[in-house]
OpenMM code with the backbone's topology and positions (N, CA, C; nanometers):
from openmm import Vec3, app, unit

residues = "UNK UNK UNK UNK UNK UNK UNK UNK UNK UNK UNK UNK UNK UNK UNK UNK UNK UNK UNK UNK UNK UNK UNK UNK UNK UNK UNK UNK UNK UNK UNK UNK UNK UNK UNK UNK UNK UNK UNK UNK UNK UNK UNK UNK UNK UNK UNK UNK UNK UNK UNK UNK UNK UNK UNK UNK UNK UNK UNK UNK UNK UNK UNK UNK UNK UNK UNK UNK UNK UNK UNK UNK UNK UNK UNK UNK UNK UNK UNK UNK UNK UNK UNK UNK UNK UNK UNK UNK UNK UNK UNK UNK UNK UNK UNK UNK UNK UNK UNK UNK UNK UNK UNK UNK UNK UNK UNK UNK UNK UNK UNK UNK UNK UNK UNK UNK UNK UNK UNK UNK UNK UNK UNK UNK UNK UNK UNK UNK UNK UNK UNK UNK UNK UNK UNK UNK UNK UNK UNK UNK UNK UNK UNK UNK UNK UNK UNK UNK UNK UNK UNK UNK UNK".split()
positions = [
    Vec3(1.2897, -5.9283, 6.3139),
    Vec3(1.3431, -5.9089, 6.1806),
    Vec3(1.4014, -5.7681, 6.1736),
    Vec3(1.5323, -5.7171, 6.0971),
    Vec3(1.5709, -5.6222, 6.1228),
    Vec3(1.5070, -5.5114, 6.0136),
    Vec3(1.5497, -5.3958, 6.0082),
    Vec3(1.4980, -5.3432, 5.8945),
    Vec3(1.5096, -5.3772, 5.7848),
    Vec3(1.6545, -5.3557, 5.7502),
    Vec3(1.7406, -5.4235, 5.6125),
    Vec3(1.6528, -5.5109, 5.5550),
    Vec3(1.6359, -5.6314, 5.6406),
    Vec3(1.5549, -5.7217, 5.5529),
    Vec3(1.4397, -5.7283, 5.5415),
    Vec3(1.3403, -5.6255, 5.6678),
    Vec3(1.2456, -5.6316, 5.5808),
    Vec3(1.1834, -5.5381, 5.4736),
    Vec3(1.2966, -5.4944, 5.4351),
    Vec3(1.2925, -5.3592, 5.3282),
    Vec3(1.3660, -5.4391, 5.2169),
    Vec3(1.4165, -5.4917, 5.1974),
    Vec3(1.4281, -5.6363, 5.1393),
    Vec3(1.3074, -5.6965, 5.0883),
    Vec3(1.2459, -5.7528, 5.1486),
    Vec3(1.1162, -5.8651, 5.1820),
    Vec3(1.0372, -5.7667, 5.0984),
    Vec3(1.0101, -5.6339, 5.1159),
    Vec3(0.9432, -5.5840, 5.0616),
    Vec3(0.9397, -5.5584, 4.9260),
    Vec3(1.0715, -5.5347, 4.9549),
    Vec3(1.1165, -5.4966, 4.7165),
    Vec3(1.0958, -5.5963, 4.6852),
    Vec3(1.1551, -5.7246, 4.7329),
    Vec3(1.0843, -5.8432, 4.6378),
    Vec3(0.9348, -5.8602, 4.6151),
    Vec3(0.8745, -5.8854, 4.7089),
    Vec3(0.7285, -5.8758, 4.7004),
    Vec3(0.6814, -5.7571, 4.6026),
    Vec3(0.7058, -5.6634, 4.6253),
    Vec3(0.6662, -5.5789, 4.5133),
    Vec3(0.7204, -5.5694, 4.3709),
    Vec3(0.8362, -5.6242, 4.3080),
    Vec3(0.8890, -5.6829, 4.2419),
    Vec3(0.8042, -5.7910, 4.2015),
    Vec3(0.7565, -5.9011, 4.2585),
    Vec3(0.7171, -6.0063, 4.2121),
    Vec3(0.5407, -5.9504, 4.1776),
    Vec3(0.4864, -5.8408, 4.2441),
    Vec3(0.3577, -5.8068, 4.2246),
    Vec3(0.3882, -5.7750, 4.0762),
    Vec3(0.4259, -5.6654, 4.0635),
    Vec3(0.4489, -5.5838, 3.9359),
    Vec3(0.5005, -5.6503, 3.7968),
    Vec3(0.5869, -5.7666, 3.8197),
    Vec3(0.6396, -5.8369, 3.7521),
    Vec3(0.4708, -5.9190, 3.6879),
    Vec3(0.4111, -5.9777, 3.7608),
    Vec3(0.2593, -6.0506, 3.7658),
    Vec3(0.1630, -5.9519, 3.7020),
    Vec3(0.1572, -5.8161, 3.7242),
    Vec3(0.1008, -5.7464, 3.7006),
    Vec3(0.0946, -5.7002, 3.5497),
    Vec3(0.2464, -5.6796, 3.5165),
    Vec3(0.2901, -5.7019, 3.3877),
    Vec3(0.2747, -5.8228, 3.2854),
    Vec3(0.2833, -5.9231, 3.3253),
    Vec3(0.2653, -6.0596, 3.2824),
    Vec3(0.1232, -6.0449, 3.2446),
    Vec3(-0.0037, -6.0047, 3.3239),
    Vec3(-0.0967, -6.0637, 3.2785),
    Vec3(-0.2070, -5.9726, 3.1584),
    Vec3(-0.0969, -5.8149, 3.2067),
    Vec3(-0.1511, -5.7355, 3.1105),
    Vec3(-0.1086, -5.7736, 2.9596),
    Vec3(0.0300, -5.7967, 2.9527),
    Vec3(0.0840, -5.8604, 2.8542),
    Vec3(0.0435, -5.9490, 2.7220),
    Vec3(0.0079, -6.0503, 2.8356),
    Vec3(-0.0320, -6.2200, 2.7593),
    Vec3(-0.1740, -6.2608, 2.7700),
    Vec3(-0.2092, -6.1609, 2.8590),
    Vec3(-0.4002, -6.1604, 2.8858),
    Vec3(-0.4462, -6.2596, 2.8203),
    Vec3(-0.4910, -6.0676, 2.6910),
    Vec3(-0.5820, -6.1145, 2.5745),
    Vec3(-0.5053, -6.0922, 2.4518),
    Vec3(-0.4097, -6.1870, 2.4552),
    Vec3(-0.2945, -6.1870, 2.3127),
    Vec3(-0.3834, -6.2794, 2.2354),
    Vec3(-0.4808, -6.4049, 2.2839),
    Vec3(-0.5297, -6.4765, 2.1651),
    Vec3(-0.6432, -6.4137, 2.1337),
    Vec3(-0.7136, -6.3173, 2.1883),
    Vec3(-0.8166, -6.2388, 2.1929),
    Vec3(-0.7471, -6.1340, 2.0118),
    Vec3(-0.6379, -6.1125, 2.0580),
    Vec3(-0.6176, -6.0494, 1.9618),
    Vec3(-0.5165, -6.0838, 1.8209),
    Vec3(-0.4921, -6.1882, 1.8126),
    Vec3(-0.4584, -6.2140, 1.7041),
    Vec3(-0.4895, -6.2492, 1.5746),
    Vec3(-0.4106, -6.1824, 1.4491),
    Vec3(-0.5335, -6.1850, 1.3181),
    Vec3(-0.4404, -6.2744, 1.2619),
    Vec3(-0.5191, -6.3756, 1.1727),
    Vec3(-0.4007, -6.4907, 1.1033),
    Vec3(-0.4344, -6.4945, 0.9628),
    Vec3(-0.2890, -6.5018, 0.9081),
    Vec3(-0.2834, -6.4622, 0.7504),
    Vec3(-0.3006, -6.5895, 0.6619),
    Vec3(-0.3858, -6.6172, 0.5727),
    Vec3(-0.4304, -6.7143, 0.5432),
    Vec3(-0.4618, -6.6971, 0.4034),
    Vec3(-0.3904, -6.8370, 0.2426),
    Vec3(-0.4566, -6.7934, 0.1696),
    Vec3(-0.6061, -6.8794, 0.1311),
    Vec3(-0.6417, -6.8304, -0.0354),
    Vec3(-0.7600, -6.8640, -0.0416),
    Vec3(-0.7669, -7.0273, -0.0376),
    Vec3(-0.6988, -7.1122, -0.0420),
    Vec3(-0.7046, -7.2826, -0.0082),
    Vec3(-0.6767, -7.3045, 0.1050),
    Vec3(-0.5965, -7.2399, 0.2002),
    Vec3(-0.5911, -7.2426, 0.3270),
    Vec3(-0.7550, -7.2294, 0.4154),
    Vec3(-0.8040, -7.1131, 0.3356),
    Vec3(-0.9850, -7.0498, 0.4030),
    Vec3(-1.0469, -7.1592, 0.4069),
    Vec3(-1.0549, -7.1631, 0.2298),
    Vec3(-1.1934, -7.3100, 0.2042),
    Vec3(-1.1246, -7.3898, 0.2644),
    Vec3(-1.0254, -7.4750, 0.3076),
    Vec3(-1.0081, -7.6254, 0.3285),
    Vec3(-1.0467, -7.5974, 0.5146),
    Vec3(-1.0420, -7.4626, 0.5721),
    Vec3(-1.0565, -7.4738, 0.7131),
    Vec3(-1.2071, -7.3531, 0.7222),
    Vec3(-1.2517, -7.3787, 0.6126),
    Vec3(-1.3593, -7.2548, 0.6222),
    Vec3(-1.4815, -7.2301, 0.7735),
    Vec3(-1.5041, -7.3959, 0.8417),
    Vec3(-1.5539, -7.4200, 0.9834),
    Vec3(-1.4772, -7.2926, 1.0760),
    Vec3(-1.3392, -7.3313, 1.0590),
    Vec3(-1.2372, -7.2562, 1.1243),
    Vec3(-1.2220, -7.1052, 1.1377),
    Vec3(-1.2360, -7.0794, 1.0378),
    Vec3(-1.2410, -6.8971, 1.0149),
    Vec3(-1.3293, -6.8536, 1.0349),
    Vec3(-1.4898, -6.9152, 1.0264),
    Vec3(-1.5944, -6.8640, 1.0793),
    Vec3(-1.5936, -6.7951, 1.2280),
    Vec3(-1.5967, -6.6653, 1.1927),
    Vec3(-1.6037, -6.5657, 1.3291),
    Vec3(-1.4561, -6.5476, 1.3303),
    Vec3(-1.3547, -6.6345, 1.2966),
    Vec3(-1.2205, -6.5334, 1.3653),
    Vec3(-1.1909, -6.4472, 1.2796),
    Vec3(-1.1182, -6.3121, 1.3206),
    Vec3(-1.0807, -6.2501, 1.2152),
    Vec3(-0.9603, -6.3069, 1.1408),
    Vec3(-0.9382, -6.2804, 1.0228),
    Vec3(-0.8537, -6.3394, 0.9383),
    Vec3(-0.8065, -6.2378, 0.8146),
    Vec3(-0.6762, -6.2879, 0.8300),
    Vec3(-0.6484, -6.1712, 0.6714),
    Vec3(-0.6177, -6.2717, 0.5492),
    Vec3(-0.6714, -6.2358, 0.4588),
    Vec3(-0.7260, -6.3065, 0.3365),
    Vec3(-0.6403, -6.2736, 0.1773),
    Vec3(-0.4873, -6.3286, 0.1765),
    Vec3(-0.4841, -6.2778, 0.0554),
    Vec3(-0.4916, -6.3812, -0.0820),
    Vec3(-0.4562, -6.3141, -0.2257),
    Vec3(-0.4819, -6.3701, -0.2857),
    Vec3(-0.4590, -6.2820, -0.4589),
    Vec3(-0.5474, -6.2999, -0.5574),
    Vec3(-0.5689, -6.1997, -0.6610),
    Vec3(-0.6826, -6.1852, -0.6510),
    Vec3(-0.7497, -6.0787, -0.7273),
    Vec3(-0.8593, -6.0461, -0.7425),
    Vec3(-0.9048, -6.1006, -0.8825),
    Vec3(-0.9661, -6.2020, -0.9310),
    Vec3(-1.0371, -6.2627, -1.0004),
    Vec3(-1.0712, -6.1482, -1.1387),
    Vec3(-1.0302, -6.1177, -1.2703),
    Vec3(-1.0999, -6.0674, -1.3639),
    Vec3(-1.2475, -6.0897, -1.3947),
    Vec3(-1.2770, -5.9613, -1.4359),
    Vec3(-1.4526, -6.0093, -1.4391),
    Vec3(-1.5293, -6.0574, -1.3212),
    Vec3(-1.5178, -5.9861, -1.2258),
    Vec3(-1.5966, -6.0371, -1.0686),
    Vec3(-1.6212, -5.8878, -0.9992),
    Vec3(-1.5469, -5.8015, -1.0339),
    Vec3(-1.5561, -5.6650, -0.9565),
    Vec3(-1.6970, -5.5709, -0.9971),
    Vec3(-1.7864, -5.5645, -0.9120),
    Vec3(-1.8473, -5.4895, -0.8732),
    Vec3(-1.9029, -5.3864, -0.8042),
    Vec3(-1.8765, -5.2480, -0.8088),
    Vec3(-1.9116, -5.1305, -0.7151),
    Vec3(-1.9632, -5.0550, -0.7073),
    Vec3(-2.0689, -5.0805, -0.5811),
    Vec3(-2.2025, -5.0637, -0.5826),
    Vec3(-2.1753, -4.8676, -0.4619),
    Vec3(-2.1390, -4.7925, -0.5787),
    Vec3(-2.1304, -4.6651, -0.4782),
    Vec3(-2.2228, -4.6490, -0.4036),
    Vec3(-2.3580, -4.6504, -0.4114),
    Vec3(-2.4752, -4.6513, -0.3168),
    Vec3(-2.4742, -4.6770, -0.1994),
    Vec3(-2.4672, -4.8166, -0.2049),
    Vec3(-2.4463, -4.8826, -0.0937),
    Vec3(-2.2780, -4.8968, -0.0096),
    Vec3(-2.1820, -4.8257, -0.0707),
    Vec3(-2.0814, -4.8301, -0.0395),
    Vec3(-1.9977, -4.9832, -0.0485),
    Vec3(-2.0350, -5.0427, -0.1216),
    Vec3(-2.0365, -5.1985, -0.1023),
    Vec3(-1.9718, -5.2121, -0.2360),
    Vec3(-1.8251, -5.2947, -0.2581),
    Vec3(-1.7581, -5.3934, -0.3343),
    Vec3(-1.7500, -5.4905, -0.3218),
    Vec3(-1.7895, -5.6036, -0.3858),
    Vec3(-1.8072, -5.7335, -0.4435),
    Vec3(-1.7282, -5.7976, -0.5395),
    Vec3(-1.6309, -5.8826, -0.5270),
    Vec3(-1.5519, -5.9387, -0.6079),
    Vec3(-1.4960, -6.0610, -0.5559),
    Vec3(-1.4042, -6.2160, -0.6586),
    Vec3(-1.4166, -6.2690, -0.6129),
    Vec3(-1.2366, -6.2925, -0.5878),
    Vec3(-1.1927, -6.3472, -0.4724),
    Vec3(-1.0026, -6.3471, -0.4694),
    Vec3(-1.0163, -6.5180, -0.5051),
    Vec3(-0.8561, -6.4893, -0.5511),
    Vec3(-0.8249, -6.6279, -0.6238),
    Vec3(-0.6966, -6.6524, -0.5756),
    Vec3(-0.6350, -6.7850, -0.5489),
    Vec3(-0.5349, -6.8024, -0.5485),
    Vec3(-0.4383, -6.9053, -0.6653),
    Vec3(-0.5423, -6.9293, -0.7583),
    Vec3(-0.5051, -6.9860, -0.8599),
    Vec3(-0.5493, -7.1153, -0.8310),
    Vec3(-0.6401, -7.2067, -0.7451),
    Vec3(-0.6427, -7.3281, -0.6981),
    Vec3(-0.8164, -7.3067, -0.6736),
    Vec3(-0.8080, -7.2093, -0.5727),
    Vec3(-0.9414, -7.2089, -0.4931),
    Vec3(-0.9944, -7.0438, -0.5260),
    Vec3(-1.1096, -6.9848, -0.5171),
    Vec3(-1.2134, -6.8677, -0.5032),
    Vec3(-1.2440, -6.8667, -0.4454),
    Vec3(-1.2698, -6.7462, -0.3343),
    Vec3(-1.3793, -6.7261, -0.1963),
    Vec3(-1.3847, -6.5534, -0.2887),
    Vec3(-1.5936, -6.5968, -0.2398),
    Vec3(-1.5954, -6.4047, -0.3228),
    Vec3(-1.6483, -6.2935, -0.1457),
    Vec3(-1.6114, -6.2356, -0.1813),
    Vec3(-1.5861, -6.1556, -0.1110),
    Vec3(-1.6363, -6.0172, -0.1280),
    Vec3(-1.7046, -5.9283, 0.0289),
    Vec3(-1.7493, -5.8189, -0.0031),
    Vec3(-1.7051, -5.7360, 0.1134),
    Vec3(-1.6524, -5.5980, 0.0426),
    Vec3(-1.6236, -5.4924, 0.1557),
    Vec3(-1.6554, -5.3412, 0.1741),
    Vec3(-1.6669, -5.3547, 0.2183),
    Vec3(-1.7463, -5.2241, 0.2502),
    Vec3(-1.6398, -5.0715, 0.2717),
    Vec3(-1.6912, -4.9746, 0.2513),
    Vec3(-1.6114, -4.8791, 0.2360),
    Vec3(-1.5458, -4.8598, 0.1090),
    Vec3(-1.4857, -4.7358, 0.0612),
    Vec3(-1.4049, -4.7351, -0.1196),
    Vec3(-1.3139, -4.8040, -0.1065),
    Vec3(-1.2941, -4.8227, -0.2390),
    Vec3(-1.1983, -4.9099, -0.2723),
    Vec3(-1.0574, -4.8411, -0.2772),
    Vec3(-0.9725, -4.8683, -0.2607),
    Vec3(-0.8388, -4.8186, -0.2314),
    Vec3(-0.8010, -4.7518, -0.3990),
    Vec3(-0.7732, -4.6178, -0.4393),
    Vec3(-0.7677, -4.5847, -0.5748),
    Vec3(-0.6607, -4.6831, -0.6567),
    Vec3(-0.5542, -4.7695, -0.6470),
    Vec3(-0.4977, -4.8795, -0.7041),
    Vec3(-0.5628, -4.9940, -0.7443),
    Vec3(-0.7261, -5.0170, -0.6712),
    Vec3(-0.7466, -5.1903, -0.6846),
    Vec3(-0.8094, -5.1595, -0.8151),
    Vec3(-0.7760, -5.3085, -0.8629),
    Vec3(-0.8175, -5.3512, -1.0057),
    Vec3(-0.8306, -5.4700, -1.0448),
    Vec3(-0.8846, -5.5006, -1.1077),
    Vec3(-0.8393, -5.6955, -1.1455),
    Vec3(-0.7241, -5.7188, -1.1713),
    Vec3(-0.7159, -5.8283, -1.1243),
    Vec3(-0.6200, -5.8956, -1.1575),
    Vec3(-0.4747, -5.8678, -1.0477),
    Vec3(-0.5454, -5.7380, -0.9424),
    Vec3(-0.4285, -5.6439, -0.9064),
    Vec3(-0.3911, -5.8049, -0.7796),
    Vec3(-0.2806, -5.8009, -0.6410),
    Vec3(-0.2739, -5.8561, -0.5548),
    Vec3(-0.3130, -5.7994, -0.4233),
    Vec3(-0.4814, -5.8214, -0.3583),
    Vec3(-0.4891, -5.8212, -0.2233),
    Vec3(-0.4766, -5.8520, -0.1168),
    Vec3(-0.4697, -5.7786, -0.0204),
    Vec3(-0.5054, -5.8688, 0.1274),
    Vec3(-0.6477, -5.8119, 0.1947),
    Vec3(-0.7390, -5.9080, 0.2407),
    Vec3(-0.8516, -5.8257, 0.3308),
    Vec3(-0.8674, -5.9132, 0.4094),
    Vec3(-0.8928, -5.8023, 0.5236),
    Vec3(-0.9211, -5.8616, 0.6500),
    Vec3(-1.0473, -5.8544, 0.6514),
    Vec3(-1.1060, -6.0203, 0.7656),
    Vec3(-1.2243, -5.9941, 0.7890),
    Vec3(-1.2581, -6.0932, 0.8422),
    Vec3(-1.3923, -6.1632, 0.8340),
    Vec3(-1.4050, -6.2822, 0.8586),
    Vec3(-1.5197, -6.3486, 0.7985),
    Vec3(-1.5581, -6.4924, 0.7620),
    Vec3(-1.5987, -6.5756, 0.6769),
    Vec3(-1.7860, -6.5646, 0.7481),
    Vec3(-1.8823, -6.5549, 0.6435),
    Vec3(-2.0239, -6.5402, 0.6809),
    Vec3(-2.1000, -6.6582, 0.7222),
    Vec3(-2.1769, -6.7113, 0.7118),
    Vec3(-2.2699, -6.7769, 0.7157),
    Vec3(-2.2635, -6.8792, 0.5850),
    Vec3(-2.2718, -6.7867, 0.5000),
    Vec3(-2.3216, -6.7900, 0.3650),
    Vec3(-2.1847, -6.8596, 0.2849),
    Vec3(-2.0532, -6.8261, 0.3439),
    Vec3(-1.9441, -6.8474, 0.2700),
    Vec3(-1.8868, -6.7179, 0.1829),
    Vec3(-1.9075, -6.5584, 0.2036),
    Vec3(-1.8791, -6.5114, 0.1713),
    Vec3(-1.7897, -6.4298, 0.2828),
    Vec3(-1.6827, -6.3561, 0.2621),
    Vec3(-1.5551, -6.3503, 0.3121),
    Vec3(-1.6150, -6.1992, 0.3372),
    Vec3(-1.6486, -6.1131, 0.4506),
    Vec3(-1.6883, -5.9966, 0.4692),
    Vec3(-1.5756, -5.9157, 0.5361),
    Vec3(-1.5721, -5.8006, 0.4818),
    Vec3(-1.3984, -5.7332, 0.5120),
    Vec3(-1.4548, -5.5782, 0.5249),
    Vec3(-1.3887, -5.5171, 0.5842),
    Vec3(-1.3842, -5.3255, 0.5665),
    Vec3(-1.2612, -5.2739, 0.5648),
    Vec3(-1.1356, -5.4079, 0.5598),
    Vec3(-1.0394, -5.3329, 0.5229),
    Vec3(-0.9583, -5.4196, 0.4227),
    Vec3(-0.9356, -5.2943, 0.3129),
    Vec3(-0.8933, -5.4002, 0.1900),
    Vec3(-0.7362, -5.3074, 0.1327),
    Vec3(-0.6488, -5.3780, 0.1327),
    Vec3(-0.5198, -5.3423, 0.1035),
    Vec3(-0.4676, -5.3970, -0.0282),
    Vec3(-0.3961, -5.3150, -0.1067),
    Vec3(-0.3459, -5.3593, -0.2433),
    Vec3(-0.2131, -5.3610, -0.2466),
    Vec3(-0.1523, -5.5028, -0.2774),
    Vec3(-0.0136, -5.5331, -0.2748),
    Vec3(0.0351, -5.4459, -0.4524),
    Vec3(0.1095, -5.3732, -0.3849),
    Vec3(0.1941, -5.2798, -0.5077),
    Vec3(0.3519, -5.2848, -0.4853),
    Vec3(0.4038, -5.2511, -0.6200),
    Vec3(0.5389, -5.2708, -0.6168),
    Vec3(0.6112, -5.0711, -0.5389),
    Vec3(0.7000, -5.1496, -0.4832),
    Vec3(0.7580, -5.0048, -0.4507),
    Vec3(0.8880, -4.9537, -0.5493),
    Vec3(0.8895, -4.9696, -0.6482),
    Vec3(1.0009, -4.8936, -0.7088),
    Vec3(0.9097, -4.7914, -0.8053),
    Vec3(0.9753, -4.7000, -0.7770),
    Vec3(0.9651, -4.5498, -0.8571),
    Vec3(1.0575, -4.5461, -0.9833),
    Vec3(0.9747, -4.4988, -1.1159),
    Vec3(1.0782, -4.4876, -1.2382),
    Vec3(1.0412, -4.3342, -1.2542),
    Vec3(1.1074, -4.2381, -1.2566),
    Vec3(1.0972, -4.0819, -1.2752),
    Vec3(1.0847, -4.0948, -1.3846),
    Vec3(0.9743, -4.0217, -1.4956),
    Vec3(1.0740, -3.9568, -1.5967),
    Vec3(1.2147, -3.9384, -1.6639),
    Vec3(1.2383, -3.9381, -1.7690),
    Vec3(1.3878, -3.8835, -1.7989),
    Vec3(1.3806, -3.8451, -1.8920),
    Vec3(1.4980, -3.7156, -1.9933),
    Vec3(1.4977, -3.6827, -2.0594),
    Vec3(1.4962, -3.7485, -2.1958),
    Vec3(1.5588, -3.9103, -2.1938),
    Vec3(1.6240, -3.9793, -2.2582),
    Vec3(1.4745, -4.0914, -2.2684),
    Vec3(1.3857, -4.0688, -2.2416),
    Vec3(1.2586, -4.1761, -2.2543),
    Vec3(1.1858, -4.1341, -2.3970),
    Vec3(1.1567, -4.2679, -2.4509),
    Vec3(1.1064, -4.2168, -2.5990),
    Vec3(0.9642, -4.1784, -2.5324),
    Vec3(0.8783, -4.1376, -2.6546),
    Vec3(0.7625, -4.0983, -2.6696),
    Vec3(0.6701, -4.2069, -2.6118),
    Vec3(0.6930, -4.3165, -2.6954),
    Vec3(0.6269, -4.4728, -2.6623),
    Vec3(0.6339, -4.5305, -2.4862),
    Vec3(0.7679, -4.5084, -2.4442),
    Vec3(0.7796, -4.5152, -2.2708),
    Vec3(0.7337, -4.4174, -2.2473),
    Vec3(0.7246, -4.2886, -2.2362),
    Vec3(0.6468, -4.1960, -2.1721),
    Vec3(0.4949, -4.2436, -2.1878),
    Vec3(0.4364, -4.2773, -2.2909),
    Vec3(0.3066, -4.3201, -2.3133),
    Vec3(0.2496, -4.4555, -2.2679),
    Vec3(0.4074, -4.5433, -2.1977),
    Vec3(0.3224, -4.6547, -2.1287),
    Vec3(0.3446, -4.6204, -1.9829),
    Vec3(0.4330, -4.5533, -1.9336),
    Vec3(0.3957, -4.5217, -1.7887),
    Vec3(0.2606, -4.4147, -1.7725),
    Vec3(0.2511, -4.3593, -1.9024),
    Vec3(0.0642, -4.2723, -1.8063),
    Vec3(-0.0151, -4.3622, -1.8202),
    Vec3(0.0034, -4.4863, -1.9462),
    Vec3(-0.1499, -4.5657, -1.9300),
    Vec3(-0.1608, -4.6569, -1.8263),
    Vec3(0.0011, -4.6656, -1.7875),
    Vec3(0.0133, -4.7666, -1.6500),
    Vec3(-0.0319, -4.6715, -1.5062),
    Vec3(-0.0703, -4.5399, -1.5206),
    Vec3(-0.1152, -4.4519, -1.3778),
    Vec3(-0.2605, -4.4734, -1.4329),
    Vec3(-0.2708, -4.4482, -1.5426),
    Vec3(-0.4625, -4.4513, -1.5571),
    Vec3(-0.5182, -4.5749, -1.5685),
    Vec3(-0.4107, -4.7086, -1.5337),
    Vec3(-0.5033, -4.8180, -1.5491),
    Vec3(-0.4931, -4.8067, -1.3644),
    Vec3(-0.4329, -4.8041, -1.2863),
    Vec3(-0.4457, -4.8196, -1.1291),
    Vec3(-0.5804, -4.6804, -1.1037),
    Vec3(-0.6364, -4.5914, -1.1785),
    Vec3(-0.7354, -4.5095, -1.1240),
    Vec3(-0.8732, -4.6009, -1.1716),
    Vec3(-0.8941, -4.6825, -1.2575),
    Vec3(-0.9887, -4.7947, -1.3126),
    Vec3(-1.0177, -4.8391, -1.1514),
] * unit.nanometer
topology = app.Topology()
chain = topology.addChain("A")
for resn in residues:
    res = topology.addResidue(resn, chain)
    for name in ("N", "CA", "C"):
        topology.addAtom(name, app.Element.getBySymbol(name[0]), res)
């Protein structure tokens, strides 16, 4: 065999290692790691299902269900999707926006018990900004602060 080719022979082979090598780092543990977004009638109707996987959970937060237990670092409340309730507890503060009625997502995964256990809890908010203006009556100036002091609730 001459050189050429087997300097040849070789890049491919090493080519095809590395290529494999890449592949399996890749696609390994992709199901190992995937989190699936699911709402609250989606949970209960596959609730067998979610047991143990992680899952992100959105929904509303139920009026009259919020409880926070600073002590224990522990919030308790129940998400709704207007159909179905799964109540739910997470640990760590609460994000300074959440509120009833507000729109969450939490990740986590489903107990024993049927309660939805999470440590990370995210609050769907709108992104538009209204500044101030010179031209805002008294009455709009006075509903955008009660609208900042109802998201510190």
């Amino acid at each position: 065999m001459s050189p050429t080719a087997s300097r040849r022979l070789f890049l491919i082979g090493a080519l095809v290692v590395a290529g494999a090598a890449l592949g399996a780092i890749s696609f390994g543990n992709i199901g190992e790691n995937l989190v699936y977004y699911w709402d609250v009638t989606q949970l209960v109707e596959r609730r067998a299902e979610a047991a143990g996987a992680v899952v992100r959970l959105g929904g509303q937060v139920q009026p009259g269900t919020v409880d926070w237990n600073q002590e224990q670092n522990l919030l308790r409340f129940t998400i709704t999707d207007g159909k179905q309730t799964v109540p739910v507890e997470c640990t760590g503060a609460p994000p300074q926006m959440f509120r009833e009625g507000i729109g969450v997502v939490v990740e986590g995964t489903v107990t024993s018990s049927g309660v939805f256990s999470s440590d990370r809890l995210m609050v769907k908010h709108s992104n538009e900004y209204k500044a101030p203006s010179e031209e805002m009556t008294d009455a709009e100036r006075k509903e955008m602060y009660d609208s900042v002091l109802e998201g510190d609730g």
